[in-house]
TIPA-848125 format. One record per residue: residue number from 1; chain; x, y, z of N, C-alpha, C in turn. Coordinates in steps of 0.02 Angstrom, whole numbers, plus 50000, padded with zeros to 5 digits. Layout:
N
ZAVO    nr   kette     n.x     n.y     n.z    ca.x    ca.y    ca.z     c.x     c.y     c.z
ZAVO   NUM       A       X       Y       Z       X       Y       Z       X       Y       Z
...
//
This chain:
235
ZAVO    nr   kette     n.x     n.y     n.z    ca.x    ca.y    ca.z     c.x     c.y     c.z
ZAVO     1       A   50043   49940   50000   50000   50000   50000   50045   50062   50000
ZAVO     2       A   50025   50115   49945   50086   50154   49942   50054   50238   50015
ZAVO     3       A   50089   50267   50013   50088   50327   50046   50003   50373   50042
ZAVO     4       A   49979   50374   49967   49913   50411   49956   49878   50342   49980
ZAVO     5       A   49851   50290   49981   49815   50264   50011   49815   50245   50076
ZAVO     6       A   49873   50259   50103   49878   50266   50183   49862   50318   50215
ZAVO     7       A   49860   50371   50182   49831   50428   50205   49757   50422   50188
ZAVO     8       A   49723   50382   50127   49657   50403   50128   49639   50356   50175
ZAVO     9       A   49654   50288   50196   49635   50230   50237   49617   50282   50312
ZAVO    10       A   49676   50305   50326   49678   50374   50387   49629   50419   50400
ZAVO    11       A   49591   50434   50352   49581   50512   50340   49504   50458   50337
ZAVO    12       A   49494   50421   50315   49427   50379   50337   49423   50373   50393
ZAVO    13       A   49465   50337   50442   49461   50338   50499   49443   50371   50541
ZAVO    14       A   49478   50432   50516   49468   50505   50595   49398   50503   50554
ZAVO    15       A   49349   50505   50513   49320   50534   50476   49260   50496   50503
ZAVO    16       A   49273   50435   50530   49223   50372   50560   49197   50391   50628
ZAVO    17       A   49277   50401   50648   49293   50414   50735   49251   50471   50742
ZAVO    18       A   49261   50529   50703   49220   50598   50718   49148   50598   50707
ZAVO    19       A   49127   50546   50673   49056   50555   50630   49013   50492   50691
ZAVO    20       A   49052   50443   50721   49023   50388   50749   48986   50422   50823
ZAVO    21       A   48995   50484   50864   48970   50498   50901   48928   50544   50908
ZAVO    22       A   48915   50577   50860   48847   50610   50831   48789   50562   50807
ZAVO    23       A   48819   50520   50778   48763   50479   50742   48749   50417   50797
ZAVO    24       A   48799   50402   50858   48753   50378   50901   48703   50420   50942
ZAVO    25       A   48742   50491   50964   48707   50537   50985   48629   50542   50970
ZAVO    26       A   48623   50537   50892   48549   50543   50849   48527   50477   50859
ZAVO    27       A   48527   50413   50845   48503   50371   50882   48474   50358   50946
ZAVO    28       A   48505   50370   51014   48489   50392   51081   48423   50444   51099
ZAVO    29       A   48441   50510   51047   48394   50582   51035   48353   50543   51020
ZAVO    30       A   48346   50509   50942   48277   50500   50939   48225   50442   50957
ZAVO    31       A   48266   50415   51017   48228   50357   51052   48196   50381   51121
ZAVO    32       A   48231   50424   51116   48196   50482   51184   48134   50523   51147
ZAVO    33       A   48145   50539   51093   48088   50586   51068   48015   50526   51044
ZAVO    34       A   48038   50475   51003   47993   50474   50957   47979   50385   50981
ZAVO    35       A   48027   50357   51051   48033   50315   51061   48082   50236   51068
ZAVO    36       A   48074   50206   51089   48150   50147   51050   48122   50130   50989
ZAVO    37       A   48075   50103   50976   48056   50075   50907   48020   50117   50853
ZAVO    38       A   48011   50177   50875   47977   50238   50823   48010   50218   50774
ZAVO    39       A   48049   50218   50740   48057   50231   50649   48086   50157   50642
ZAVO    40       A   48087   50093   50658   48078   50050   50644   48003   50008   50636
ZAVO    41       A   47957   50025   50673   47899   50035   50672   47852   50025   50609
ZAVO    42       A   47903   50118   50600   47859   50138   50535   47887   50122   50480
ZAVO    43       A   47951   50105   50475   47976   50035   50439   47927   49977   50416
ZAVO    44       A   47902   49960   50462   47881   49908   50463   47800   49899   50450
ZAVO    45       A   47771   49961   50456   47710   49966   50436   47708   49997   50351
ZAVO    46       A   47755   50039   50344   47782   50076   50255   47785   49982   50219
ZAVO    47       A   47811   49924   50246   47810   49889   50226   47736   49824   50249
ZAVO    48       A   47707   49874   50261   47652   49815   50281   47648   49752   50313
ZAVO    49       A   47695   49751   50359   47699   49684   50411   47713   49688   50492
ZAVO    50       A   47648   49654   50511   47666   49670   50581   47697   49608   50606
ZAVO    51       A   47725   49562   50583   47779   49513   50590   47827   49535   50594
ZAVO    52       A   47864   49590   50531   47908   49632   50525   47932   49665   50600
ZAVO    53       A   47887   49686   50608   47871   49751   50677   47890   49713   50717
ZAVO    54       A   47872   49645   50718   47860   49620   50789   47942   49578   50791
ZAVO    55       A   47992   49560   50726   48047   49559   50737   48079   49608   50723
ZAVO    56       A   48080   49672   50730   48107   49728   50759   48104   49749   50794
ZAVO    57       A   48058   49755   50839   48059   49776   50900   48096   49722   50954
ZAVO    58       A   48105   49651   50916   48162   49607   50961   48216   49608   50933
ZAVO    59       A   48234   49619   50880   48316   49664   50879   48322   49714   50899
ZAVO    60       A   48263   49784   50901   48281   49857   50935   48313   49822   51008
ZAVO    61       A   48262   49778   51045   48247   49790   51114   48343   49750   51127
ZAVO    62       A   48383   49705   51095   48437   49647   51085   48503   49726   51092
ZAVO    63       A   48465   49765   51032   48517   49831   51011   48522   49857   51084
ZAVO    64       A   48461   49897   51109   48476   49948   51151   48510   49888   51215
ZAVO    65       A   48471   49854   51230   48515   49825   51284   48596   49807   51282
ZAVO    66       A   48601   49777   51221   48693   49781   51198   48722   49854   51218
ZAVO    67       A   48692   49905   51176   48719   49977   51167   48710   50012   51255
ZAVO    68       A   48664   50006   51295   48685   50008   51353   48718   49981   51419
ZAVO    69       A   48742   49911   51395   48814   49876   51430   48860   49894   51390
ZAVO    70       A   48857   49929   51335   48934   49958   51296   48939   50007   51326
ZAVO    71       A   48874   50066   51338   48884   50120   51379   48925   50130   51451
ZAVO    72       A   48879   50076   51483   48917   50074   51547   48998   50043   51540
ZAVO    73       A   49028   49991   51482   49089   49956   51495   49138   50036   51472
ZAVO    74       A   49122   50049   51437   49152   50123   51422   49164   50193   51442
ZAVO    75       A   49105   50179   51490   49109   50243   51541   49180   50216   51595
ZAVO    76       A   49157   50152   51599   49205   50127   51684   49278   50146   51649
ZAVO    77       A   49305   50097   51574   49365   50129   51547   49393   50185   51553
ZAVO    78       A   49334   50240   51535   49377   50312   51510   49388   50334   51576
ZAVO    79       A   49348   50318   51634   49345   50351   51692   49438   50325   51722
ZAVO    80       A   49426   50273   51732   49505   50205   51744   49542   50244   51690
ZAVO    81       A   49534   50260   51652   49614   50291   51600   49606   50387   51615
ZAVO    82       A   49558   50399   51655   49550   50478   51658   49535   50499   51600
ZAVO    83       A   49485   50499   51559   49475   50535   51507   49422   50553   51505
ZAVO    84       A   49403   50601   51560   49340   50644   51572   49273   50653   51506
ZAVO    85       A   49303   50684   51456   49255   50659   51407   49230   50619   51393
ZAVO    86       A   49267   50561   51382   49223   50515   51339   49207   50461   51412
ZAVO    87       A   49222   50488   51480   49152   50468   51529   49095   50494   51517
ZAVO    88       A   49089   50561   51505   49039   50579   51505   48982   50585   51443
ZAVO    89       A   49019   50578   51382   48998   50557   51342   48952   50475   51352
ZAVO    90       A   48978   50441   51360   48975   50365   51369   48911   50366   51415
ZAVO    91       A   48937   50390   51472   48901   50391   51530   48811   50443   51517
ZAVO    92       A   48811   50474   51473   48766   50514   51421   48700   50460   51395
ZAVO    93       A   48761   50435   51351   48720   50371   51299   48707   50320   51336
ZAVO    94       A   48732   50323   51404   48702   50238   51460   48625   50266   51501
ZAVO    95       A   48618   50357   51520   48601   50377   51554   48511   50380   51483
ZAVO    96       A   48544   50410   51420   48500   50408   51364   48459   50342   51348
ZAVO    97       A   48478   50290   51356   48449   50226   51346   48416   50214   51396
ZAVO    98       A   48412   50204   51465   48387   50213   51502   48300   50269   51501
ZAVO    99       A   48345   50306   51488   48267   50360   51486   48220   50350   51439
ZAVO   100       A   48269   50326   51368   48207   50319   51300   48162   50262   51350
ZAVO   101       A   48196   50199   51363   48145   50163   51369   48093   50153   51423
ZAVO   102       A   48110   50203   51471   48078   50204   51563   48025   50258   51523
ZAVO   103       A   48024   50307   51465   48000   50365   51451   47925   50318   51395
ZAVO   104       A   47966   50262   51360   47911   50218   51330   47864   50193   51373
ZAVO   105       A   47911   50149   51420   47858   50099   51474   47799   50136   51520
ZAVO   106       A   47821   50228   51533   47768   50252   51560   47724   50278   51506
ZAVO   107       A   47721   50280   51444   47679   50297   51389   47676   50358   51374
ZAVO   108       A   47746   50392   51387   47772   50465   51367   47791   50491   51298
ZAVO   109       A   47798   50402   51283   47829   50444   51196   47748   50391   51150
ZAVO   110       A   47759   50411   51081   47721   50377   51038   47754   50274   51063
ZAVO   111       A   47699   50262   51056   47705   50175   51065   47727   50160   50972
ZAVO   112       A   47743   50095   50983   47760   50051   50915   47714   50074   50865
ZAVO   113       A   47645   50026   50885   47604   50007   50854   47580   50103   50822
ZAVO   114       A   47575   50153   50862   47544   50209   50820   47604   50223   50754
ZAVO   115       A   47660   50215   50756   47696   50228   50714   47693   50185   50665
ZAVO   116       A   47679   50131   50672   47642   50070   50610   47587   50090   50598
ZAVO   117       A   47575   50117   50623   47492   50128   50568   47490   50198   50535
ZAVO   118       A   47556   50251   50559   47576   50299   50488   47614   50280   50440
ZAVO   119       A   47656   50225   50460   47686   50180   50396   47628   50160   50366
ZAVO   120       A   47576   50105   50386   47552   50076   50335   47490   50146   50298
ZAVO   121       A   47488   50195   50330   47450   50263   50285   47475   50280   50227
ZAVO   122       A   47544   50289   50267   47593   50328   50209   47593   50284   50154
ZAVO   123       A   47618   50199   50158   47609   50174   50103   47543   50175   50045
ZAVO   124       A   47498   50165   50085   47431   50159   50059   47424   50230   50015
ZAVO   125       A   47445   50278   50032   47455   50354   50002   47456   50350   49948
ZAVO   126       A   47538   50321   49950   47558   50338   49857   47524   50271   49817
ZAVO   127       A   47502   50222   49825   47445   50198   49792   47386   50213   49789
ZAVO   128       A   47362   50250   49837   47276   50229   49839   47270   50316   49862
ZAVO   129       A   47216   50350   49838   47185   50414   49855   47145   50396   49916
ZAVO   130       A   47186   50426   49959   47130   50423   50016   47077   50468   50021
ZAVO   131       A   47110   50515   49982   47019   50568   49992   46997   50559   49958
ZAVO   132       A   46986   50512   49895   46934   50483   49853   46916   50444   49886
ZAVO   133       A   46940   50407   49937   46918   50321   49958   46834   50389   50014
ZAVO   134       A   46870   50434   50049   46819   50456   50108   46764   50500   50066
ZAVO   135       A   46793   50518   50017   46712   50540   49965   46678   50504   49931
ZAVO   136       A   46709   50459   49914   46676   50374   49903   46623   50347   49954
ZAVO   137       A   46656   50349   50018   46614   50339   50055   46558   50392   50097
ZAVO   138       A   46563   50437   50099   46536   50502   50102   46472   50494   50061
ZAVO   139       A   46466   50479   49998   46411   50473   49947   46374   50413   49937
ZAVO   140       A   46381   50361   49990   46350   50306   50011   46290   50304   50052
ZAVO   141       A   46246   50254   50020   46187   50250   50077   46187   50218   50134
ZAVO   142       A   46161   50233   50175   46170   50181   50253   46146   50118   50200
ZAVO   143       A   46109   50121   50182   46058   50065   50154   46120   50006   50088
ZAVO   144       A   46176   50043   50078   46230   50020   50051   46259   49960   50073
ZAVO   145       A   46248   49974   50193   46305   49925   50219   46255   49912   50237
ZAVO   146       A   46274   49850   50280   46242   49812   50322   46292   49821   50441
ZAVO   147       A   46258   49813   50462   46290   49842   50537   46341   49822   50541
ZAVO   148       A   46385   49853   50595   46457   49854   50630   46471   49758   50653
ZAVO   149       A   46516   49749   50601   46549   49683   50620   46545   49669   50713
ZAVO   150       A   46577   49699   50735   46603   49701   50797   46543   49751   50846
ZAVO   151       A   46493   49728   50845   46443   49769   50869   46373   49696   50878
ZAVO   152       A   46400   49653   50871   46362   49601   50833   46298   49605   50778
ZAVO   153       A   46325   49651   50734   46306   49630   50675   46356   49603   50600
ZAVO   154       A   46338   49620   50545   46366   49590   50500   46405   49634   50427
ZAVO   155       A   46453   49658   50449   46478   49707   50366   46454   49661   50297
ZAVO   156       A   46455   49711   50250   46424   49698   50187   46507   49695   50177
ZAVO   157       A   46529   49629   50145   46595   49606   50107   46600   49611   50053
ZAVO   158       A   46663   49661   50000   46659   49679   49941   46716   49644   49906
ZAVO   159       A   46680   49593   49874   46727   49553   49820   46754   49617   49775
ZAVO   160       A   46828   49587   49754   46866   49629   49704   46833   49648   49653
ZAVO   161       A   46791   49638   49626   46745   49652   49580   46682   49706   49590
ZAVO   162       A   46687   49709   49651   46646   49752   49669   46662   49820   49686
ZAVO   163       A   46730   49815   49700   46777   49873   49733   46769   49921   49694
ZAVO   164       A   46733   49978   49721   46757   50055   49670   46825   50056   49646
ZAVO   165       A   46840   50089   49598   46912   50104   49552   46968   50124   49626
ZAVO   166       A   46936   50165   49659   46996   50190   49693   47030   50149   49771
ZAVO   167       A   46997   50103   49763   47018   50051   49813   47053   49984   49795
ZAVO   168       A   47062   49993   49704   47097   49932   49653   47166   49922   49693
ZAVO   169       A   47199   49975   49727   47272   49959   49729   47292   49952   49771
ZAVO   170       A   47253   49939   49822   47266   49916   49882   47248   49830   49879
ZAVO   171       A   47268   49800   49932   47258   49695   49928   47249   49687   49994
ZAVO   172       A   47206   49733   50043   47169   49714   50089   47083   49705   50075
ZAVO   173       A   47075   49653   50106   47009   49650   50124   46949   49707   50125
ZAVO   174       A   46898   49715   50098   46866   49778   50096   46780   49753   50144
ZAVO   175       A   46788   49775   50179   46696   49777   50194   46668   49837   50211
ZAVO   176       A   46623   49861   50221   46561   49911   50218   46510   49896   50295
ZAVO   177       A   46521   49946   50312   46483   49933   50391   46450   50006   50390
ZAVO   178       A   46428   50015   50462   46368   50079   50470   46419   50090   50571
ZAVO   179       A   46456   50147   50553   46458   50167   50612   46401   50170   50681
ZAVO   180       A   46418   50196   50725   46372   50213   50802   46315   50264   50780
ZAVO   181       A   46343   50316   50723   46267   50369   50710   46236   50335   50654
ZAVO   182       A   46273   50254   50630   46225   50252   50581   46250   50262   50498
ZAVO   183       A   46315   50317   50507   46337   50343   50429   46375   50272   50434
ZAVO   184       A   46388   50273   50343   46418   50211   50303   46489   50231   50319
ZAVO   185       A   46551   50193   50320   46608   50197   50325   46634   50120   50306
ZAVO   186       A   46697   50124   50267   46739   50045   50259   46798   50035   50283
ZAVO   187       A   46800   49961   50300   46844   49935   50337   46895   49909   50298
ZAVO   188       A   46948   49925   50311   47009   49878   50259   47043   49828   50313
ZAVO   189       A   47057   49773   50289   47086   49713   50354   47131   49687   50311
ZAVO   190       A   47187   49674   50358   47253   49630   50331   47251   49589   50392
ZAVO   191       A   47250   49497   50391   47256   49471   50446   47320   49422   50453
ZAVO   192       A   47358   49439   50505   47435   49387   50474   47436   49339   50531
ZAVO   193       A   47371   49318   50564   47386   49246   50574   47404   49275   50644
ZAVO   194       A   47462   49247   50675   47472   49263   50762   47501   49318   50779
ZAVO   195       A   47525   49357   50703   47564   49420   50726   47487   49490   50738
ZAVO   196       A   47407   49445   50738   47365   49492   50738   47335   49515   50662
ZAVO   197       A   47258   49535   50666   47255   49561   50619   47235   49643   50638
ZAVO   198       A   47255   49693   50537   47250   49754   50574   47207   49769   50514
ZAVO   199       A   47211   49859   50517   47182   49888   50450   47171   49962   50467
ZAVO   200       A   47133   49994   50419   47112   50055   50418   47031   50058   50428
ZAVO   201       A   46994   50135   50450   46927   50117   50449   46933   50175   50399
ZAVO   202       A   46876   50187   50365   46898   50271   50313   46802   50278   50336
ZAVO   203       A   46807   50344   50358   46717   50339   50378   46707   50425   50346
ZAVO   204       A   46657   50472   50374   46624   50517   50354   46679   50582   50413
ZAVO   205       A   46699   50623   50393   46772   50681   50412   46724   50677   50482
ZAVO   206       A   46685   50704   50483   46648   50727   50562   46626   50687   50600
ZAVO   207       A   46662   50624   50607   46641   50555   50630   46709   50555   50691
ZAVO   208       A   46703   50532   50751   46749   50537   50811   46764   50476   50785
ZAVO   209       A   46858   50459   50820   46863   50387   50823   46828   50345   50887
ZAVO   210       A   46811   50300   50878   46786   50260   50943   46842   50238   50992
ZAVO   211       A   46820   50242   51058   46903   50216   51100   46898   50145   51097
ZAVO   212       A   46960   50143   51124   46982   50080   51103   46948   50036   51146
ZAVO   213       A   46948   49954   51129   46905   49900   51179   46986   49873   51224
ZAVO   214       A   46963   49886   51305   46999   49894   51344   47013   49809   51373
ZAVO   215       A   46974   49746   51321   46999   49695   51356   47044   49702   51307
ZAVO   216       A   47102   49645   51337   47173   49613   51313   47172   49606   51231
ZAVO   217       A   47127   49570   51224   47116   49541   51133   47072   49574   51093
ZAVO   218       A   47047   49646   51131   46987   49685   51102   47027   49730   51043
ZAVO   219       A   46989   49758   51002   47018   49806   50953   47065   49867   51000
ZAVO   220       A   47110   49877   50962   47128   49953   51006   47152   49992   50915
ZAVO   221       A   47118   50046   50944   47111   50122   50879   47157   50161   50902
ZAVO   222       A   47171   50196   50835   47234   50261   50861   47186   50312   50781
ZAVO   223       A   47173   50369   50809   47137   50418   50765   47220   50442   50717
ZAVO   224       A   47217   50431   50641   47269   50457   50602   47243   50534   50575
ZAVO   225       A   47174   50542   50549   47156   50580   50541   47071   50595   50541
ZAVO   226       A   47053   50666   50541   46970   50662   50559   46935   50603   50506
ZAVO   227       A   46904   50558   50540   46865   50512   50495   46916   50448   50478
ZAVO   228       A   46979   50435   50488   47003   50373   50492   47035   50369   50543
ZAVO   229       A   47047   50301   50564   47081   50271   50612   47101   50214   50596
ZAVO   230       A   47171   50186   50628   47184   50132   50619   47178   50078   50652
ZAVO   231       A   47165   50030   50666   47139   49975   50730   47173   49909   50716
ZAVO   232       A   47199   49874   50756   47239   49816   50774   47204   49788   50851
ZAVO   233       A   47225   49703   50823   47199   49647   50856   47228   49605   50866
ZAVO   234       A   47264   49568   50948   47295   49532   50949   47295   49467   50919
ZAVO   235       A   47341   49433   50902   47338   49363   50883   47331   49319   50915
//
């Protein structure tokens, strides 16, 4: 290896060394802000799988626990060699991991699951018009659906053939129900078996979301915007 590639091999290095503690820095930041699993999450919902989700959030949970016994083995080092900085640095990112996830467990930051269900929006976006899908349904008769699945009655189920144009590009499940006042609204369902099934509801803008059903295996809703919500069900 001659002289210019020992210098660039170098000049990578410091270039790693300088860049590697900001960008854990931003890792740490945004597990405090947005959560430990926020943007893996929505990873995972942009890709439509809550299997996905559900093995990410067991490598996040594998990561942060590694990355905070590195914290602490590194703090004890710099402290034992005197190098005040990078204790406190270290000692920062042990003190940061800690908080993202004590800040999750008390329900301070966004949970997993709401950040999967702006992934799976966002995806659904650049295929499918969502404000055609809610004026679609907007111009429906009650007399269209049949009652709330989960209310014990029975949604009206729309074979692919039946699907208005603007719901072609989506490959969830479509049914047609009658909200609590009665207006028409549809249900989209993806069901993956034990990882739960989920979906979107798309109903009438001035329609509240319903709260969530507070047993264990009951639906739980997160409002994305006036007139939809997203709802998930354990497996």
């Amino acid at each position: 290896m001659d002289a210019g590639q020992t210098t660039g091999v170098r000049a990578r290095r410091i270039s790693w060394r300088s860049a590697g503690p900001w960008l854990l820095g931003v890792v740490v930041l945004s597990g405090i802000v947005l959560g430990p699993w926020g943007l893996l999450a929505y990873v995972a919902g942009f890709l439509k799988s809550a299997t996905l989700m559900m093995l990410f959030m067991l490598a996040g949970l594998v990561s942060w626990a590694a990355l905070l016994c590195l914290a602490c083995a590194q703090s004890v080092r710099s402290l034992r060699a005197r190098h005040q900085t990078a204790a406190v640095f270290w000692s920062s990112v042990g003190f940061g991991v800690v908080l993202a996830i004590a800040l999750y467990m008390m329900g301070k930051t966004p949970v997993a699951i709401a950040w999967f269900a702006h992934g799976v929006l966002r995806r659904l976006e650049i295929r499918t018009d969502i404000d055609a899908v809610q004026a679609w349904v907007e111009s429906l008769n009650p007399s269209d659906c049949r009652g709330d699945p989960h209310s014990g009655g029975r949604g009206r189920h729309l074979r692919e053939g039946e699907q208005p144009q603007v719901l072609k590009q989506q490959n969830g499940m479509v049914d047609l129900e009658l909200d609590a006042g009665g207006k028409p609204r549809v249900r989209l369902s993806w069901d993956e078996s034990k990882a739960g099934m989920w979906g979107l509801v798309i109903g009438h803008r001035d329609t509240k979301t319903p709260p969530s059903d507070p047993n264990m295996y009951g639906e739980k809703r997160s409002e994305l915007r006036p007139g939809i919500y997203f709802w998930y069900e354990e497996g």
